[in-house]
NUFI-359750 format. One record per residue (C-alpha): residue number from 1; chain; y, z, x negated. Coordinates in nm, 3 decimals, always signed. Layout:
N
num_chaine_y_z_x
NUM_A_Y_Z_X
...
This chain:
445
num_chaine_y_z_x
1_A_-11.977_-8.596_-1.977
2_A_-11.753_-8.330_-1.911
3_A_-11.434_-8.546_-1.865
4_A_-11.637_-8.772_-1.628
5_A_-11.764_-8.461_-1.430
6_A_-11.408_-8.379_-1.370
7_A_-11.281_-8.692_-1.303
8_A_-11.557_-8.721_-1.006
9_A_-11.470_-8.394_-0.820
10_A_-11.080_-8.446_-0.887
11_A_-11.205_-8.822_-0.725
12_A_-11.372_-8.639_-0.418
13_A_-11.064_-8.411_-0.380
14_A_-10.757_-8.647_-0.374
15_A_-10.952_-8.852_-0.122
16_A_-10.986_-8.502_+0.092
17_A_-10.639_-8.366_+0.060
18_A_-10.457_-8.478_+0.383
19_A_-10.057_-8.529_+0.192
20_A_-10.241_-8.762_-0.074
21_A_-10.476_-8.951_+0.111
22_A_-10.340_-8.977_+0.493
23_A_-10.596_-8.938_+0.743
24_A_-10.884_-8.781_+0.567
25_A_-11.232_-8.699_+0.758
26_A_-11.287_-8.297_+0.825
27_A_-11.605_-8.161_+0.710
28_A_-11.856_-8.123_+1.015
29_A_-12.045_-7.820_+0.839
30_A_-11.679_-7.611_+0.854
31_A_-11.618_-7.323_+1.071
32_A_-11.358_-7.437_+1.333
33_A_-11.023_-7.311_+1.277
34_A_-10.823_-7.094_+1.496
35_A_-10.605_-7.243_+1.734
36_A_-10.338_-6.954_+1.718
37_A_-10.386_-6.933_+1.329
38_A_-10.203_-7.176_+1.040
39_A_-10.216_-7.244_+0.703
40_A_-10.597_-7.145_+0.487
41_A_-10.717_-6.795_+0.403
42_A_-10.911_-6.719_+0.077
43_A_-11.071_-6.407_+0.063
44_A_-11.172_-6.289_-0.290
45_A_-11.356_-5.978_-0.396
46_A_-11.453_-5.838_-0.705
47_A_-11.819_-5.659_-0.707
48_A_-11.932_-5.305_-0.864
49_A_-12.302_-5.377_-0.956
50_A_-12.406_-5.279_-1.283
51_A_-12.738_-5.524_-1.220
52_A_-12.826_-5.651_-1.482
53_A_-12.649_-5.520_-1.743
54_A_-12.782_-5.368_-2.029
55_A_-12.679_-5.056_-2.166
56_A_-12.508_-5.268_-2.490
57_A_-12.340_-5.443_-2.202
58_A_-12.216_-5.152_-2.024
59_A_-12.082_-4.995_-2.315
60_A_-11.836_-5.282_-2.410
61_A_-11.725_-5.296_-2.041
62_A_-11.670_-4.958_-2.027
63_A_-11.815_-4.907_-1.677
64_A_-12.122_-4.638_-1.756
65_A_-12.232_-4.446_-1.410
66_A_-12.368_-4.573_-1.110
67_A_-12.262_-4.864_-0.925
68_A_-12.230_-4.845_-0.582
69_A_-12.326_-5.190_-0.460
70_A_-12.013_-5.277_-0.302
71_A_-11.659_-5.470_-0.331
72_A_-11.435_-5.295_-0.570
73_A_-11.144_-5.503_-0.531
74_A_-11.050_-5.751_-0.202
75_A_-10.779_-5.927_-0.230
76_A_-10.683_-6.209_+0.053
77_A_-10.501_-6.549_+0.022
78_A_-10.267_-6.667_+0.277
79_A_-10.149_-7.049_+0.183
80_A_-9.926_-7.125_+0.378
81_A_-9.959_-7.490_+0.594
82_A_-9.722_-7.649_+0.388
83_A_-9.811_-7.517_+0.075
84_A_-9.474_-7.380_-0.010
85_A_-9.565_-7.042_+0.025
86_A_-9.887_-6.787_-0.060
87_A_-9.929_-6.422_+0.055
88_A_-10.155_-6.223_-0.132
89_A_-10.251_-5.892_+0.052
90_A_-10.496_-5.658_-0.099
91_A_-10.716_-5.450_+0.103
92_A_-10.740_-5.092_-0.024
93_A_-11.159_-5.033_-0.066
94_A_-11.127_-4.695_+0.092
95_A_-11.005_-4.852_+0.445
96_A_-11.170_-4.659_+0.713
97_A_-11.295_-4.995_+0.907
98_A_-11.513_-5.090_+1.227
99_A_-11.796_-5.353_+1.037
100_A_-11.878_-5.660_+1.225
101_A_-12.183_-5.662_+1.341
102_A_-12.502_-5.784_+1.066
103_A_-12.706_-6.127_+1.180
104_A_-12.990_-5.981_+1.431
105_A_-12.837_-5.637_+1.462
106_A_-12.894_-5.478_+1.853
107_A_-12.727_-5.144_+1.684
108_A_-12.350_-5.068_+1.833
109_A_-12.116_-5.182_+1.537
110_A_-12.059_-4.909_+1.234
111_A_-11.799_-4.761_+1.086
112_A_-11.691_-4.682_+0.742
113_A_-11.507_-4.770_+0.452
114_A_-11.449_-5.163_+0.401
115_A_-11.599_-5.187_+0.069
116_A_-11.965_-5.087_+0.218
117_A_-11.986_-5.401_+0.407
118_A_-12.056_-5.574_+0.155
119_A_-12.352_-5.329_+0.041
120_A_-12.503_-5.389_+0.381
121_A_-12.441_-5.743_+0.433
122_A_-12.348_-5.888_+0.153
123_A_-12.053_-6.154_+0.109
124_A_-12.123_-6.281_+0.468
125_A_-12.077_-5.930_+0.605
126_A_-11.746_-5.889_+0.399
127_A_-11.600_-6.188_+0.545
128_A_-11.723_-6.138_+0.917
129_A_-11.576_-5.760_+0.917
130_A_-11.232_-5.875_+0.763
131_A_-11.217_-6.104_+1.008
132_A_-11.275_-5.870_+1.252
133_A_-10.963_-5.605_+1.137
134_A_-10.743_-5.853_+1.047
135_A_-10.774_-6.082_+1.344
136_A_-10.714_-6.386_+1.075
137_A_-11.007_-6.665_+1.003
138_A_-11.190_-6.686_+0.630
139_A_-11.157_-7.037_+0.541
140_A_-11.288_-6.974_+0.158
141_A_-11.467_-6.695_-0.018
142_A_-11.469_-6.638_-0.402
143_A_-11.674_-6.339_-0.561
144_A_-11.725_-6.239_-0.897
145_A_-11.873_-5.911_-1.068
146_A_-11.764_-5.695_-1.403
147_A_-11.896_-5.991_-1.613
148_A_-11.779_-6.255_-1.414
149_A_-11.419_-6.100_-1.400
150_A_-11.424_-6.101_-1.796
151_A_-11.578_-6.446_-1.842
152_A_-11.321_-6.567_-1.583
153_A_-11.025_-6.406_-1.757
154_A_-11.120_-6.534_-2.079
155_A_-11.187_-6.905_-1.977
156_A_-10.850_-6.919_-1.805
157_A_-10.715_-6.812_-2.176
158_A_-10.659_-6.433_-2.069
159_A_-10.380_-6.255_-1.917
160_A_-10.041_-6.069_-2.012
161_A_-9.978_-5.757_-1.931
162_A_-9.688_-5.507_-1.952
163_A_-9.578_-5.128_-1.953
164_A_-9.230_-4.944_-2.016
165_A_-9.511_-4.617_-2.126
166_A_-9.859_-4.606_-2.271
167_A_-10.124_-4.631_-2.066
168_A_-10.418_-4.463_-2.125
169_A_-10.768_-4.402_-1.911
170_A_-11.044_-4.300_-2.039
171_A_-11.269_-4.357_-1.727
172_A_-11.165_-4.740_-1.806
173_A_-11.142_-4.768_-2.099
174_A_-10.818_-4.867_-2.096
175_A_-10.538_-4.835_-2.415
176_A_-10.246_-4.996_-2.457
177_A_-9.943_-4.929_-2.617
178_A_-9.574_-4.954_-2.431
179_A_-9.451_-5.303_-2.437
180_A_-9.633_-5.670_-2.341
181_A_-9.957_-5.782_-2.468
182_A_-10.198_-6.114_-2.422
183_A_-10.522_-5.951_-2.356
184_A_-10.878_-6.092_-2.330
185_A_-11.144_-6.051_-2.022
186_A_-11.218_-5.716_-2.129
187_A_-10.902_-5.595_-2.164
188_A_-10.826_-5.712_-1.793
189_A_-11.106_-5.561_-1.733
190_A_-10.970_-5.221_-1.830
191_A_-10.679_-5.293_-1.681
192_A_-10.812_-5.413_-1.343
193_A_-11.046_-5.059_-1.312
194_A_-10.782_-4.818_-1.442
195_A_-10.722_-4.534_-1.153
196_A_-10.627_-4.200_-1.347
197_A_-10.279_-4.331_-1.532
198_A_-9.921_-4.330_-1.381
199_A_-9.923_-4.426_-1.071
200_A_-10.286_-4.315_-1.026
201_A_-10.514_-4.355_-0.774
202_A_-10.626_-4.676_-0.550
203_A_-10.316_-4.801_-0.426
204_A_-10.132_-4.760_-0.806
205_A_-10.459_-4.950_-0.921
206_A_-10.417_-5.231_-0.677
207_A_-10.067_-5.268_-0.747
208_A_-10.193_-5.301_-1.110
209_A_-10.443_-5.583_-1.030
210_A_-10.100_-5.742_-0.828
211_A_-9.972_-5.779_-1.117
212_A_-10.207_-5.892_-1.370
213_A_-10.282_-6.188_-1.100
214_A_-9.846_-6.260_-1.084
215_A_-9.921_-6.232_-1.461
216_A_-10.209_-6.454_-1.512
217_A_-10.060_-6.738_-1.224
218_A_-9.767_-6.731_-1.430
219_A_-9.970_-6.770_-1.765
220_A_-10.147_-7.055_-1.599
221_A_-9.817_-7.268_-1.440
222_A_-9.604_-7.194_-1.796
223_A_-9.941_-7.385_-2.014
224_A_-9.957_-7.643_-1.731
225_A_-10.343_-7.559_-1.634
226_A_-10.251_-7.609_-1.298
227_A_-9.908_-7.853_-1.323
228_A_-10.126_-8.171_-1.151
229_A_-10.473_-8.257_-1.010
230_A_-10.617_-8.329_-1.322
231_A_-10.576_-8.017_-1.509
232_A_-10.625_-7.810_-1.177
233_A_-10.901_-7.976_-1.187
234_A_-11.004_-7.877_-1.527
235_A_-10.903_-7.495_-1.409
236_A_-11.135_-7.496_-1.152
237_A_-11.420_-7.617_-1.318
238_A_-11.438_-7.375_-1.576
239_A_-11.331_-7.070_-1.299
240_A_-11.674_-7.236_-1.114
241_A_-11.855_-7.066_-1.451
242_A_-11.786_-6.765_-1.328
243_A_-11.720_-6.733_-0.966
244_A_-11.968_-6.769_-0.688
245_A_-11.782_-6.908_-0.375
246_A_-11.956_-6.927_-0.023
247_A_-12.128_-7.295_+0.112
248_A_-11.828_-7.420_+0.225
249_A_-11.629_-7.361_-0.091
250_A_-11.644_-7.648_-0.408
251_A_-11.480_-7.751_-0.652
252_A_-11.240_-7.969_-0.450
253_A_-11.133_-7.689_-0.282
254_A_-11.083_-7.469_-0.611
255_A_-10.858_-7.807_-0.711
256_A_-10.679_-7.780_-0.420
257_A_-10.579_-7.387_-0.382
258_A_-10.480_-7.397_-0.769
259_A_-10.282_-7.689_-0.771
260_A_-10.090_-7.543_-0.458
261_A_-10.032_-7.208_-0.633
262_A_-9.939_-7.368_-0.911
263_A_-9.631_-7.539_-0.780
264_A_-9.509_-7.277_-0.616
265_A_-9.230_-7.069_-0.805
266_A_-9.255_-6.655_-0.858
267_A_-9.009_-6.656_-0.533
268_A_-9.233_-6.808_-0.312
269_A_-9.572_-6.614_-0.424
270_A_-9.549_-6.274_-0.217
271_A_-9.791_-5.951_-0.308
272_A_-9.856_-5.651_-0.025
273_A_-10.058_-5.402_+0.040
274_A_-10.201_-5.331_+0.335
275_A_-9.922_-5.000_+0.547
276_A_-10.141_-4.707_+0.504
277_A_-10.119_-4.455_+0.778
278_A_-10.338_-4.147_+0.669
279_A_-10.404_-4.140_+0.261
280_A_-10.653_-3.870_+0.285
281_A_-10.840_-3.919_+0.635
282_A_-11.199_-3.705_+0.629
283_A_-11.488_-3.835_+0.767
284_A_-11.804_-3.675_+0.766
285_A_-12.100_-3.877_+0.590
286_A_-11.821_-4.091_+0.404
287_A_-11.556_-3.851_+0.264
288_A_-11.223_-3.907_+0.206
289_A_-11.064_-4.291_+0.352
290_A_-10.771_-4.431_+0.417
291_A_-10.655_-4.511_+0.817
292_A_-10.402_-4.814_+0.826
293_A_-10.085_-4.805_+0.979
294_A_-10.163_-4.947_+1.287
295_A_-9.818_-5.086_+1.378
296_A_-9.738_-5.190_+1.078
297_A_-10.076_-5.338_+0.971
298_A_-10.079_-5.541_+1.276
299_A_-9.751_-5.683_+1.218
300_A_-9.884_-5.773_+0.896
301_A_-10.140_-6.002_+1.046
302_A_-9.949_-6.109_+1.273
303_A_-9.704_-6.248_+0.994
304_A_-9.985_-6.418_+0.804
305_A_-10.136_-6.617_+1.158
306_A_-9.796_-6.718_+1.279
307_A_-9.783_-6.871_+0.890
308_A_-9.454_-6.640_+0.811
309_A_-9.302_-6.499_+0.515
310_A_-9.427_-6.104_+0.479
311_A_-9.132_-6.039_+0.245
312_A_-8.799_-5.880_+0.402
313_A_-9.035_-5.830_+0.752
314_A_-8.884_-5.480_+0.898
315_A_-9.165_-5.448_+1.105
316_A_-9.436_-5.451_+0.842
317_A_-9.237_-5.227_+0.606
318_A_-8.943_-5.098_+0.782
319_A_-8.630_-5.022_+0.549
320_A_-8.490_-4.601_+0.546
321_A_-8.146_-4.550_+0.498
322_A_-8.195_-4.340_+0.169
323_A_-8.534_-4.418_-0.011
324_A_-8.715_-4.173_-0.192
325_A_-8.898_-4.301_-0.491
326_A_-9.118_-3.993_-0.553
327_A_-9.259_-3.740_-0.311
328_A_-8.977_-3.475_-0.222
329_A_-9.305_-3.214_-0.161
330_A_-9.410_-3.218_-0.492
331_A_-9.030_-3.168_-0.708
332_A_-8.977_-2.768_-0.694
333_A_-8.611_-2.653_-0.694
334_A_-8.377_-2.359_-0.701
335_A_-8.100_-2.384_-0.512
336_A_-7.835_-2.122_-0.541
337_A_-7.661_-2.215_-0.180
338_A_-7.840_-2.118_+0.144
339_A_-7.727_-2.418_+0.342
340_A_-7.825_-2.670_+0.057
341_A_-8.121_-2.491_+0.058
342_A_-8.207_-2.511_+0.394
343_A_-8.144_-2.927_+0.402
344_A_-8.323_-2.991_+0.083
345_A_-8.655_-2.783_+0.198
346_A_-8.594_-3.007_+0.534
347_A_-8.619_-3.254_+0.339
348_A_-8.978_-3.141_+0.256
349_A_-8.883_-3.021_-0.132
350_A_-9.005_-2.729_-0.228
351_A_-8.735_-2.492_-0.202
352_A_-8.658_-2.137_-0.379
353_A_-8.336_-2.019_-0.213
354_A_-8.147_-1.842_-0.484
355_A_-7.785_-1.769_-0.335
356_A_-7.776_-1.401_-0.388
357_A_-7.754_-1.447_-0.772
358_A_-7.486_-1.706_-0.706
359_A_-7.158_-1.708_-0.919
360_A_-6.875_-1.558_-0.682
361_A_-6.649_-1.814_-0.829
362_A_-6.796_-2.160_-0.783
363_A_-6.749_-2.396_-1.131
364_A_-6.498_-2.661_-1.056
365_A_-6.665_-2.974_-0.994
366_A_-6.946_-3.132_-0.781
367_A_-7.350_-2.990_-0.781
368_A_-7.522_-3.009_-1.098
369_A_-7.938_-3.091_-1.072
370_A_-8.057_-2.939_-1.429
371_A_-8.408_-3.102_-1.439
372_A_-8.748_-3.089_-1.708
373_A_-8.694_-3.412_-1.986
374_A_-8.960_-3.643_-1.862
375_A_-8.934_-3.607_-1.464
376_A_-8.610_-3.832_-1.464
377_A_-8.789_-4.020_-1.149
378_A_-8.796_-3.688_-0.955
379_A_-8.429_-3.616_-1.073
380_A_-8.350_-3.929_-0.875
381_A_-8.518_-3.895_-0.582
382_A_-8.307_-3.503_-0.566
383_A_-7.985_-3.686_-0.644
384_A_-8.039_-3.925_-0.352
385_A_-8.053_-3.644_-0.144
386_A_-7.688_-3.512_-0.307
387_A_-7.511_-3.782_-0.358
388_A_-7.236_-3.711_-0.609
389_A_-7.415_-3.481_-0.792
390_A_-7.456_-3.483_-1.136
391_A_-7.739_-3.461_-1.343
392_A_-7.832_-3.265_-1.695
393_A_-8.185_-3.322_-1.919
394_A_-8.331_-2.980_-2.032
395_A_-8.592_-2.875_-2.245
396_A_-8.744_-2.612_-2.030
397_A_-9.127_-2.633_-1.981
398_A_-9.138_-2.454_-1.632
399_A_-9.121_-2.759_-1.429
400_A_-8.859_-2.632_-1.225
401_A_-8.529_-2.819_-1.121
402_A_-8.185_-2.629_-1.092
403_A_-7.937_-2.719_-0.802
404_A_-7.575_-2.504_-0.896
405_A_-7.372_-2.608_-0.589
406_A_-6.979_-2.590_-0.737
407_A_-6.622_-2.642_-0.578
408_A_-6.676_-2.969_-0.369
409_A_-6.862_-2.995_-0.104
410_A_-7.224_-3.051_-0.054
411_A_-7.315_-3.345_+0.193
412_A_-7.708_-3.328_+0.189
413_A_-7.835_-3.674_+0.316
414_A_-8.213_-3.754_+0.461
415_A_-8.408_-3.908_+0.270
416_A_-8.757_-4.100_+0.320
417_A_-9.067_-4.120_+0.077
418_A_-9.277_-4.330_+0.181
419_A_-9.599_-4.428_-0.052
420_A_-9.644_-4.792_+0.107
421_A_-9.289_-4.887_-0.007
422_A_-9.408_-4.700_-0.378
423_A_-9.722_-4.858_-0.428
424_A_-9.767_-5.158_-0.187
425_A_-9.434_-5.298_-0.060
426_A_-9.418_-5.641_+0.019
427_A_-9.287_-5.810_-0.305
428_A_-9.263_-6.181_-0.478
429_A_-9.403_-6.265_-0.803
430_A_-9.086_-6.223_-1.043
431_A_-9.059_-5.842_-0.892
432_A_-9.403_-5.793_-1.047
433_A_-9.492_-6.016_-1.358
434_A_-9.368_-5.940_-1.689
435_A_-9.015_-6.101_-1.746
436_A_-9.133_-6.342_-2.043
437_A_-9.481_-6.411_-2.056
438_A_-9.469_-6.639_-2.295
439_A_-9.357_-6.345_-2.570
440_A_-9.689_-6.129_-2.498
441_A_-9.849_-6.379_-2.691
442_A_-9.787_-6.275_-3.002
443_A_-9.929_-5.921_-2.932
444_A_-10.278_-6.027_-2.926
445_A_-10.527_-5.716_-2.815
């Protein structure tokens, strides 16, 4: 029954998909497309509700406390009219957003963050307001809660995942060990949720769920689940378990999307984030949100509508001469040399200008950066800024770095943090999914 089940949808889709079957009939119920917009849009979301669940159930996802009713995680789809190409952008749940206006509603439109329009009108609500920011047109909508997620995970055979350090979060649940492992629903679970490990907060967690999707796509094309229609096919019907989609999303459609991403190679599957302007913007009655960049943001959707490539775009993520990879106002340095000190803390370090303890005789050599064992990412981020400098571990536990300016001189260059080309940087697939997921097998957790 099963195999004929699937053999009738993957019937009804070939007969649907316009390169297979030539001229095929649109469906009248579908929302007409844009005529300045190509290629389809899937938005997905991921809900925190804890309806439902019992307490056993709560324990063994790990997600105690209240629920707040809204999307968690919102990820959207660009496929690309061809099919050669997919953009995945997430959309940050914290986005300070104008909501489209509910069904009925004679109120002027609210504000607030983006994951509360879900709370107030559900999945319609979600799509209608991302619509609205975005400027691009839903074709699809997939949604799925804590169980859902997990059920998913596990039917598509779970997901690899890897670290070059532990990661650890209690809030989660999360705890893994450095290296790659094939984990179940739960375990993605963990993984998905996890805010307070390195790099923490939203954006670090989003760039987490990027790649545990590069991951899991990967996982998927290297078993063949999605090599041809009929095992697509097979793919979607046991996602359909799982996932609730809207009324113009079925199974033919599920066929369709996962077959596409399926033939598409880590090169040609791009992950963003959507430019953040303001990481910490106050509002009262909502607390703390996050304002997009709105250059950049709208270059962004301008990419995806005009069907283009968001990787290597200047305008969405422009490119500094010297990139910082860590924030310059958070390393703390001593600088015996007032003029190195003055650049650096123009730079926005944290500077301690200690040239009146200086060595009248300056060592032979270039600057030496003595920094703490562990902040080697820091140390970087200071060399960039004194290029030829070299740089010495130390024990110490004051979490102070030492600049000792010698003989040569000091060239201090500019450099640029910026935490959208950290944590949400327009990437492809093999920049984010574990080099050989087909190892991670073996380290069941």
């Amino acid at each position: 029954m099963r195999r004929l089940t699937v053999g009738l949808a993957l019937l009804s889709s070939l007969v649907s998909w316009p390169w297979l079957a030539g001229h095929a009939g649109s469906d009248p119920g579908a929302p007409a497309a844009r005529a300045d917009s190509r290629g389809t849009n899937i938005l997905i979301v991921g809900v925190d509700s804890r309806s439902g669940l019992s307490t056993a159930e709560k324990r063994r996802l790990h997600v105690g406390g209240e629920g707040c009713d809204c999307t968690d995680v919102m990820m959207l789809v660009h496929l690309s009219e061809d099919r050669r190409r997919a953009s995945i952008v997430s959309i940050p749940r914290d986005s300070y957003v104008e909501y489209a206006t509910p069904e009925g509603a004679t109120t002027p439109a609210r504000r607030g963050k983006i994951n509360a329009a879900f709370k107030i009108g559900r999945g319609p609500l979600a799509v209608r307001t991302v619509e609205k920011v975005t400027g691009l047109h839903i074709d699809h909508y997939l949604e799925t809660g804590f169980t859902g997620f997990e059920q998913a995970v596990n039917n598509l055979g779970g997901a690899t995942v890897c670290t070059d350090k532990p990661l650890k979060d209690e809030n989660s649940g999360l705890d893994i060990t450095e290296g790659s492992h094939h984990i179940d629903g739960n375990g993605a679970l963990r993984y998905a949720r996890a805010r307070h490990i390195d790099r923490p907060g939203d954006l670090g967690r989003v760039r987490r769920q990027q790649r545990l999707l590069a991951d899991m796509l990967a996982d998927l094309t290297a078993r063949g689940a999605l090599a041809g229609p009929v095992s697509a096919a097979s793919t979607a019907h046991q996602l359909l378990t799982s996932v609730r989609t809207d009324e113009r999303t079925g199974l033919d459609d599920l066929v369709r999307i996962g077959w596409s991403l399926g033939r598409l190679s880590a090169d040609r599957t791009e992950f963003a984030t959507v430019p953040i302007a303001h990481f910490d913007h106050r509002v009262p009655g909502v607390g703390s949100t996050l304002l997009w960049h709105e250059a950049r943001s709208r270059a962004l959707w301008d990419a995806l509508r005009a069907d283009r490539p968001i990787t290597g775009d200047t305008r969405i993520l422009p490119v500094p001469e010297t990139r910082a990879e860590t924030d310059p106002a958070r390393i703390h340095v001593r600088v015996d040399d007032a003029t190195v000190a003055e650049a650096l803390r123009r730079n926005k370090f944290v500077v301690t200008d200690t040239s009146a303890s200086a060595p009248e005789v300056r060592p032979a050599g270039p600057a030496v950066i003595t920094y703490p064992v562990g902040r080697e990412a820091d140390a970087a981020t200071l060399a960039a800024a004194l290029p030829g400098a070299h740089q010495r571990a130390s024990s110490r536990t004051d979490a102070v770095f030492e600049v000792a300016v010698g003989s040569e001189p000091v060239a201090v260059k500019t450099v640029t943090y910026d935490r959208n080309v950290a944590d949400g940087a327009p990437v492809t697939a093999d920049d984010l999914r574990c080099t050989d997921v087909s190892a991670a097998h073996g380290q069941q957790r």
